[in-house]
N, C-alpha and C positions, 0 to 999 in steps of 0.2 A: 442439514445435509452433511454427511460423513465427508472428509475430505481427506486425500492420503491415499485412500483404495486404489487396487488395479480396476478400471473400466470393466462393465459387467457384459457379457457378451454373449446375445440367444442362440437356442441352440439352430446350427448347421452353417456358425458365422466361421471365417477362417481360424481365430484360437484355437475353437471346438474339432473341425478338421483335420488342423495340423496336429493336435495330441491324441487323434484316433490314429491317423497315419502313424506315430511315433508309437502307440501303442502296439497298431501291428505289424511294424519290424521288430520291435521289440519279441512280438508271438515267436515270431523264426527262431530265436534263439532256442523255443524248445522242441525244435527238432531231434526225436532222437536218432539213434544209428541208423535205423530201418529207413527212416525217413530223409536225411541224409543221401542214405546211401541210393536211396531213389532217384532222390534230384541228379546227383551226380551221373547217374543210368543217362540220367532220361538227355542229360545235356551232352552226356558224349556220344550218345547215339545220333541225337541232331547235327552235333559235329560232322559224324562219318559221311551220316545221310549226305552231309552238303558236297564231302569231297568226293563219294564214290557216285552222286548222282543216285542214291536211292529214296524214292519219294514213302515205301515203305514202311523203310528205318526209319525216315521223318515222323512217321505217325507212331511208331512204338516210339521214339522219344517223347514226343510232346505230351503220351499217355503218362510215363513213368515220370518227368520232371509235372506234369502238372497236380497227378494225386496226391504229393505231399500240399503241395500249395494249397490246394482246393480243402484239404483237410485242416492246414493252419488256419485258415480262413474260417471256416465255420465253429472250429474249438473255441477261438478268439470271440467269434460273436455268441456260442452258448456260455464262456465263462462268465460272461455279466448277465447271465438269465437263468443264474443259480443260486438262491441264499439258503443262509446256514443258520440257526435258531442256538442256545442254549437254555437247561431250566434245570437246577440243581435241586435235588430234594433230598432231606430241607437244606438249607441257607445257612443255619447255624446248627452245629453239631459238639458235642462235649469232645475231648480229648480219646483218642481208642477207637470210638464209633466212626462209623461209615457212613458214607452220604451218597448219592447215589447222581451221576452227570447223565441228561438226557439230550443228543444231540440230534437237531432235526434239518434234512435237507429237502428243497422243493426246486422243483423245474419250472419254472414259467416260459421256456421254450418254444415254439413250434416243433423241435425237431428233439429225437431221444439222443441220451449221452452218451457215452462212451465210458468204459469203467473208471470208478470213481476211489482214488486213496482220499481216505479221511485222516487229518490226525490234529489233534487238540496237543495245546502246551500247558501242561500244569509244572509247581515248583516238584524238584526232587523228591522235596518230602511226602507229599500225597503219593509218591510212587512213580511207577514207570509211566512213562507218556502214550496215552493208547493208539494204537494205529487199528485202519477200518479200510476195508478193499467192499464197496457193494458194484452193485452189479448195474447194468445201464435203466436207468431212469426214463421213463415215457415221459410223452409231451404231459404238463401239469402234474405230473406225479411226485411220490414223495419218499422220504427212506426214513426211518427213526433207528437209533442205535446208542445203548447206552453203556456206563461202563460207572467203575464204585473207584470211590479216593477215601484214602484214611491218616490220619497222621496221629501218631502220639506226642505231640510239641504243639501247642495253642498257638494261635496268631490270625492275622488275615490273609488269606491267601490269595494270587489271581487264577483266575482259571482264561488260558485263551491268550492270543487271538487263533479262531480256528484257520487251518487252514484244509484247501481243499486242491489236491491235485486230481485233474482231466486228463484223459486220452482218447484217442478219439478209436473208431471201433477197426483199425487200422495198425494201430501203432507206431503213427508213424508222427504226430504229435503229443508232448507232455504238458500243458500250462499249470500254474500255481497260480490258486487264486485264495487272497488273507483275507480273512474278517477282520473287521477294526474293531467288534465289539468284544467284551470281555466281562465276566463276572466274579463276583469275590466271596471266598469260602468263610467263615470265620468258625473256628474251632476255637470252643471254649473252655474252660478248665473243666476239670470233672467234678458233678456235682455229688456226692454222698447225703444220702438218706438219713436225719437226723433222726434220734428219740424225741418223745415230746419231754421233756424233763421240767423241772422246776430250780432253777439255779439257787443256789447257797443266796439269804438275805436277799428274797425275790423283791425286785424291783415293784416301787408302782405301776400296774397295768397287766406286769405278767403274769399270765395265763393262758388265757384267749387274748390277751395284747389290749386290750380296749377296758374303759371304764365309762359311767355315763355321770355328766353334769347336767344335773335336776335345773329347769329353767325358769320352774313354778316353787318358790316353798311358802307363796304366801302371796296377800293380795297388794303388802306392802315389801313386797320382795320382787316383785316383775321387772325384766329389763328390756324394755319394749324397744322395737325396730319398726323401721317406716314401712307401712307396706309396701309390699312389689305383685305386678299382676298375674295369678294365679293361686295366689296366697288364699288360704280359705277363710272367708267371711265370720267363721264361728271362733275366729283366733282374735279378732279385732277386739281391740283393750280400749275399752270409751273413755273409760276416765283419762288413759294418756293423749288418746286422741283430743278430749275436751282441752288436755291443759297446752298440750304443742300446735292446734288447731291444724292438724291434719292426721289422715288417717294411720292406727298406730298398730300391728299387732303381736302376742306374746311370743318367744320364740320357743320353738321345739327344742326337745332336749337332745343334745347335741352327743354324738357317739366321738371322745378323746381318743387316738389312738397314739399306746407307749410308742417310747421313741427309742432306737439303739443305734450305735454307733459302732461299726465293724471296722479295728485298726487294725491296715497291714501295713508291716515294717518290707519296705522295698529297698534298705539301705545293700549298696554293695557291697560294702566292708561287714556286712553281716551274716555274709553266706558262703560255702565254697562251694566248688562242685558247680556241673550244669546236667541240664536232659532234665526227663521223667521222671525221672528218682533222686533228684537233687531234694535239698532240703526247702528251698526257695519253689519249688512247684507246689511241694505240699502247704506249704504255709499260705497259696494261692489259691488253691483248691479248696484250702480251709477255709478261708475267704469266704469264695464264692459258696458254700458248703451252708455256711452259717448267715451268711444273707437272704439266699432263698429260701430256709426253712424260717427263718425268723419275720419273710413278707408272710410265707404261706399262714404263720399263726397270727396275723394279723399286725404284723410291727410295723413303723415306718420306719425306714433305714435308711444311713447312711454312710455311705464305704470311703474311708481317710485314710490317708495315706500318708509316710514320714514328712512328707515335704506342706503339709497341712491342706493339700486339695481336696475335694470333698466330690463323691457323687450319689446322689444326680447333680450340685452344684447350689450354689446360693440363690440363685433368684425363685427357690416355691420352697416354704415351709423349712430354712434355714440349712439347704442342704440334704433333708430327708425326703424318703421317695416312699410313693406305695400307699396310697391315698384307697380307700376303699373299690375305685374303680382302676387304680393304674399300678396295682402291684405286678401285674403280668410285666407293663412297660418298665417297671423299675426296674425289675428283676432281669428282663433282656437288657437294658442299658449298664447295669452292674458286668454280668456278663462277659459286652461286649466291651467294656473298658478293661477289666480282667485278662481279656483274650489278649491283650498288647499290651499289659503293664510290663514293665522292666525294673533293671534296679537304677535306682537311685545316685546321686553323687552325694546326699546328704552324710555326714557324719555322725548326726546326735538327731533325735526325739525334740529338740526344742518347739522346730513350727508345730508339729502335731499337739504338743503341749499347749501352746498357747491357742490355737482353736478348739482343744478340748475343755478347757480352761476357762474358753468366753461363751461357750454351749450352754443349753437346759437342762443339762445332764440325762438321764435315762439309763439303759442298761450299755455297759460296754464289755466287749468280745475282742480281746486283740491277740495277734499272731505277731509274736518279736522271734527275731534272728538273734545271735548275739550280743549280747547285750555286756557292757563294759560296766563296772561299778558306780562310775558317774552315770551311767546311760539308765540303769536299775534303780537306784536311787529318784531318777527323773519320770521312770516311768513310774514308779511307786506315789508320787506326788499326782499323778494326774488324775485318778480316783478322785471324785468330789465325794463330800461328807452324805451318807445317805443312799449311794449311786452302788446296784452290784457289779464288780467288775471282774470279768474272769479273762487272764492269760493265759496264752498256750505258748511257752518258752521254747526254745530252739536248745536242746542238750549239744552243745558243740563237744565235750568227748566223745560222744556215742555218736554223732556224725560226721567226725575228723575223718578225714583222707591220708594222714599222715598217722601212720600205724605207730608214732612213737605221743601222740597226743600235742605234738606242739607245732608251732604256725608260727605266721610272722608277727601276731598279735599277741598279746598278752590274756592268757586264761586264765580264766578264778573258777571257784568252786562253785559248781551247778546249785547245790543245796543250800548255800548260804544265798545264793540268788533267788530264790526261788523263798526261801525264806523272810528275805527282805521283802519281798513284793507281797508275801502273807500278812508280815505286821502292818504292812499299810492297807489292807485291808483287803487285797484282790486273792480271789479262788486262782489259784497259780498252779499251773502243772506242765512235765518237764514232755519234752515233743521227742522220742526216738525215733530211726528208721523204721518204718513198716508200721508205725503206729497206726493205728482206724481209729479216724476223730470220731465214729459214732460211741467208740468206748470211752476216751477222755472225755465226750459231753454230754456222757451217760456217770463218768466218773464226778463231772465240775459239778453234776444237778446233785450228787451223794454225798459230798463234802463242800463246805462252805468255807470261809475266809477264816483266817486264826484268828482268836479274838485279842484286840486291842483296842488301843482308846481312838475313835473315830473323831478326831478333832475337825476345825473347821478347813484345816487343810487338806484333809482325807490322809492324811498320812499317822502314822505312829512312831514312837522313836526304837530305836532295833537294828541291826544290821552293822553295817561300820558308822558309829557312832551318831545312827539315829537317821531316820526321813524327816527332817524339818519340813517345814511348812513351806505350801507351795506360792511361787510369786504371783503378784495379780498379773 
């Protein structure tokens, strides 16, 4: 038994009572002028009535002071026998596009309403706040009315709570009545249409993303599994059954699917500028850009981030998502973590390093900001020996805001950056304003990595005074 609660009270007990009464003085407040001014009629006409002896004037007051009344009263009882519906289509929309809000209102009534102001709260950025005047509602009836939201800035957004302003067919009551419920928009980055390309030093699997391991090469090569029911009769392995005495059969050959890893650099010291056309949206977009075209060709993927979190996350298949049936669900969860990423308080590439580092390696696709000479050198190391890796570097002169090239950070040359990250073996290419990643990943699948000695650190020596070897 809960204890602590307020005593629960059925309905028509005095609680119940006394907050409907509180409710309908509370109605009179939205008397407006007309209405008002009625009452006021109708009470000084009772007045006169009483001094001059006209019985009357008594009845044209009690006419005029009782119509507002009678009208609050019944407003009061139709605004709780009106709800209000919402249903967004669709739910998740890319960055630009429009989505569409379908607002529904029903009467459950006996009596029709009175004109009805509609008006929904959405944030600023989907736009102006729609207002809606329909016309009075019959007993059971119903109104639909919808309206478009669009925002160019990602995130989640709320939509609601609606409200709905009554009057009644008089005018001489206004009530507001809020919905508590609310829905949420999520705008996601924008996706760009990739090529299908073949990247420089194609990784194991890339292609169609998949390879198959043979499960049969021989009759002293089997590596039998216990049966499970439904398994077919014609797969059962006698001889392992004979030796494990229970039933054994050989397994199917098993479809591998490559694995990638899509790093975005969310550091805030690595970006300036904000909006649409900052460099940090694109490098987001690029993201998500290269995640979804790399489920659609069958990859499993994984989207890491400077601070080394990973999604979908660690508990199924080490991080990687997009399993033969849930590339759809990867790729919306990618997405929808995209849609509210921020920057970062990181300074340096280390945690991403270090769970790049303790990975299977596979194909890697990363989007850096900024990058400092320690920080280029670190990314240079993170390359495993074997593993293709292509970067898309952030040109900070060609996206300075400071028309003299210089900031409160210290700049080095784009091409020696860019170059370091060549001799350790990654396809490296520089990111301008207005650039279309369909041409840089149409450009990264044309040229391949510079050739150097792929040690087992993935690195090569080159650059200021070499990429040594990366730490375990």
């Amino acid at each position: 038994m809960a204890s602590g609660g307020a005593p629960s009270r059925g309905p028509g007990e005095p609680g119940e009572r006394g907050a409907a009464r509180s409710g309908l003085w509370a109605a009179f407040g939205g008397l407006t002028t007309r209405g008002r001014s009625f009452l006021a009629a109708g009470v000084a006409a009772a007045g006169c009535s009483y001094v001059l002896g006209q019985s009357d004037l008594l009845r044209v007051g009690l006419l005029l002071a009782v119509l507002p009344v009678v009208c609050v009263i019944v407003l009061h009882r139709t605004r709780h026998r009106v709800t209000g519906s919402r249903r967004l289509s669709p739910s998740r929309v890319p960055a630009t596009a429009e989505a569409r809000v379908h607002l529904r209102i029903d009467s459950v009534s006996r009596l029709p309403t009175g004109l009805l102001m509609l008006q929904d709260r959405v944030p600023y950025v989907l736009g102006p706040r729609p207002r809606f005047v329909l016309d009075r509602i019959e007993p059971g009836g119903r109104r639909e009315v919808s309206y478009r939201v669009r925002s160019d800035l990602r995130g989640r957004y709320p939509l609601g709570p609606l409200q709905l302003r009554l009057t009644d067919p008089f005018g001489m009551c206004e009530l507001t009545r809020g919905f508590s419920a609310f829905d949420t928009l999520t705008v996601v980055p924008r996706v760009d249409p990739l090529p299908p390309v073949r990247l420089g030093g194609e990784a194991a699997g890339y292609g169609d993303g998949r390879h198959h391991s043979l499960a049969l090469a021989g009759e002293d090569d089997v590596i039998p599994r216990g049966y499970r029911h439904g398994d077919d009769l014609r797969r059962v392995h006698w001889r392992s059954t004979a030796r494990y005495g229970e039933l054994m059969v050989r397994r199917e050959e098993q479809p591998h699917r490559a694995h990638c890893t899509v790093l975005l650099d969310t550091r805030g010291i690595a970006y300036e500028g904000a909006g649409p056309a900052s460099p940090f949206e694109w490098a987001v977009s690029g993201a998500a850009s290269t995640a979804v075209h790399l489920l659609e060709r069958g990859f499993s993927v994984r989207l890491l981030t400077d601070t080394g979190s990973s999604v979908p996350g660690p508990d199924g298949m080490g991080g990687y998502g997009g399993s033969a049936h849930d590339s759809a669900d990867a790729a919306g969860l990618m997405l929808d973590t995209l849609a509210v990423v921020g920057h970062s308080e990181e300074t340096g590439l280390a945690a991403a390093y270090d769970t790049l580092r303790g990975g299977a390696g596979g194909l890697l696709v990363a989007f850096f900001g900024e990058l400092d000479e320690e920080q280029t050198m670190l990314a240079g190391r993170m390359r495993q020996r074997g593993v293709t890796a292509v970067a898309f570097v952030l040109d900070p002169a060609a996206w300075a805001y400071d028309p003299r090239g210089q900031g409160s950070r210290a700049r080095f040359d784009g091409e020696r950056r860019l170059r370091v990250l060549r001799e350790a073996g990654w396809t490296a290419l520089a990111v301008t304003p207005g650039a279309p990643l369909a041409d840089l990943w149409r450009l990264a699948g044309s040229t391949g990595p510079a050739p150097g000695r792929d040690d087992a650190a993935g690195g090569t020596t080159g650059g200021w005074g070499g990429v040594a070897g990366g730490r375990s």
